[in-house]
C-alpha positions in Angstrom: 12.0 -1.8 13.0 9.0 -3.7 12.2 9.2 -6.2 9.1 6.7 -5.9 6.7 5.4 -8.8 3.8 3.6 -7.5 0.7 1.7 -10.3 -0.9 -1.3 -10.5 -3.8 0.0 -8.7 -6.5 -0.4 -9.9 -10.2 -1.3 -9.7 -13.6 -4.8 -8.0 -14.3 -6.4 -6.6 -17.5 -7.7 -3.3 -17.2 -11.1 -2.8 -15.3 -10.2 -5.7 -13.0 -9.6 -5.3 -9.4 -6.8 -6.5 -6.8 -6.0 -6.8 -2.8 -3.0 -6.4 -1.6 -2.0 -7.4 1.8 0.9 -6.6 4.2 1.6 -7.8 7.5 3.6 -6.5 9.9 6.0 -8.6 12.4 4.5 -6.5 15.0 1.6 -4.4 16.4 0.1 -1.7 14.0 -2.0 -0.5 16.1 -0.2 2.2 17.3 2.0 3.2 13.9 2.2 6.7 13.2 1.5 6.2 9.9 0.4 2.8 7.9 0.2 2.7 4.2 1.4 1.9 0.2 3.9 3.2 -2.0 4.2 2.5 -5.7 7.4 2.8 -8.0 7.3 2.4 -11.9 10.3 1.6 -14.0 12.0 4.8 -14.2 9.9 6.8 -11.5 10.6 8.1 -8.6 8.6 5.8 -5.5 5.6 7.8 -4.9 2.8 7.5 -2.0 -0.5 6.1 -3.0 -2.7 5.7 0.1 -1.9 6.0 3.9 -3.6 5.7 7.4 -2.6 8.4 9.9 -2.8 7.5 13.7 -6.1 9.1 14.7 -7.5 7.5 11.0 -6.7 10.3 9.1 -6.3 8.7 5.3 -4.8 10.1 2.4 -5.1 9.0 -1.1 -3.7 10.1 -4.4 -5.3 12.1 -6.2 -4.7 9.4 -9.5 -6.1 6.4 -6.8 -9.1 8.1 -5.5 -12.3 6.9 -6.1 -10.7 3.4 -7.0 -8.7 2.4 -4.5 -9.4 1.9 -1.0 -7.0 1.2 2.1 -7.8 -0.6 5.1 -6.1 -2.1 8.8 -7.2 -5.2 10.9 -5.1 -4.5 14.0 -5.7 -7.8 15.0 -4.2 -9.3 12.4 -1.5 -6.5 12.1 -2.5 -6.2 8.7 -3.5 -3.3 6.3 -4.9 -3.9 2.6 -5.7 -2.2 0.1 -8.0 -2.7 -2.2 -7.9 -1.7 -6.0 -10.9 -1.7 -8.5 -11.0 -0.4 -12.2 -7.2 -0.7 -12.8 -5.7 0.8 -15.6 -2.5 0.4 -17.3 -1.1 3.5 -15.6 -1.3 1.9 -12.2 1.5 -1.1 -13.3 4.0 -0.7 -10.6 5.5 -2.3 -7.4 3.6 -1.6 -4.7 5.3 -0.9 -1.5 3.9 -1.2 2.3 5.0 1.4 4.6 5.3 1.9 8.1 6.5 4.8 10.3 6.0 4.1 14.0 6.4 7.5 15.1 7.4 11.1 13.9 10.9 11.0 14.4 11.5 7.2 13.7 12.8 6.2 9.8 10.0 4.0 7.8 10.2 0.6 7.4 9.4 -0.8 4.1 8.3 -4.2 3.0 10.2 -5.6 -0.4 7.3 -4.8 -2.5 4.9 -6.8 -4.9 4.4 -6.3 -8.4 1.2 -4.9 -10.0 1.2 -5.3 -14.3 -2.1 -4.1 -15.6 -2.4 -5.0 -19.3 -4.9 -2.9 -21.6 
């Protein structure tokens, strides 16, 4: 499985904006699917945005229009990118990768995301 490193979470007050990063210790380029997961104190982990293989991407409907998820294969990297924050979005965020259909995900150990009002 490839290992993945979260990294630029923080503190923000609402209306400010955040980029996460995750690298993988291998290619992306050819992962199924690419993307982030969020998980609040007693919530279950749920998907916020995702890249498909083909560049099919999926948002949230509670992200969309704010958020914004991107890949540098190069660098085996995806971001994503989060404007006008609110409270609601406080989580740890999650990178996910699934390198094919039958494969399980591998999942980075997640960053945390506190956005004060």
């Amino acid at each position: 499985q490839v290992q993945l490193v979260e990294s630029g979470g923080g503190s923000v007050q609402a209306g400010g904006s955040l980029r996460l990063s995750c690298t993988a210790s291998g290619s992306i380029g050819s992962m199924y699917t690419i993307g982030w997961h969020r998980q609040a104190p007693g919530q279950q982990r749920e998907m916020v945005a995702i890249m498909k293989i083909g560049g099919i991407t999926t948002y949230a409907d509670s992200v969309k229009g704010r958020f914004t998820i991107s890949r540098d294969n190069a660098k085996n990297a995806v971001y994503l990118q989060m404007n006008s924050l609110m409270p609601e979005d406080t989580s740890v965020y999650y990178c996910r990768a699934r390198r094919d259909i039958i494969s399980q995900p591998s999942w980075g150990q997640g960053t945390q995301v506190t956005v004060s009002s």
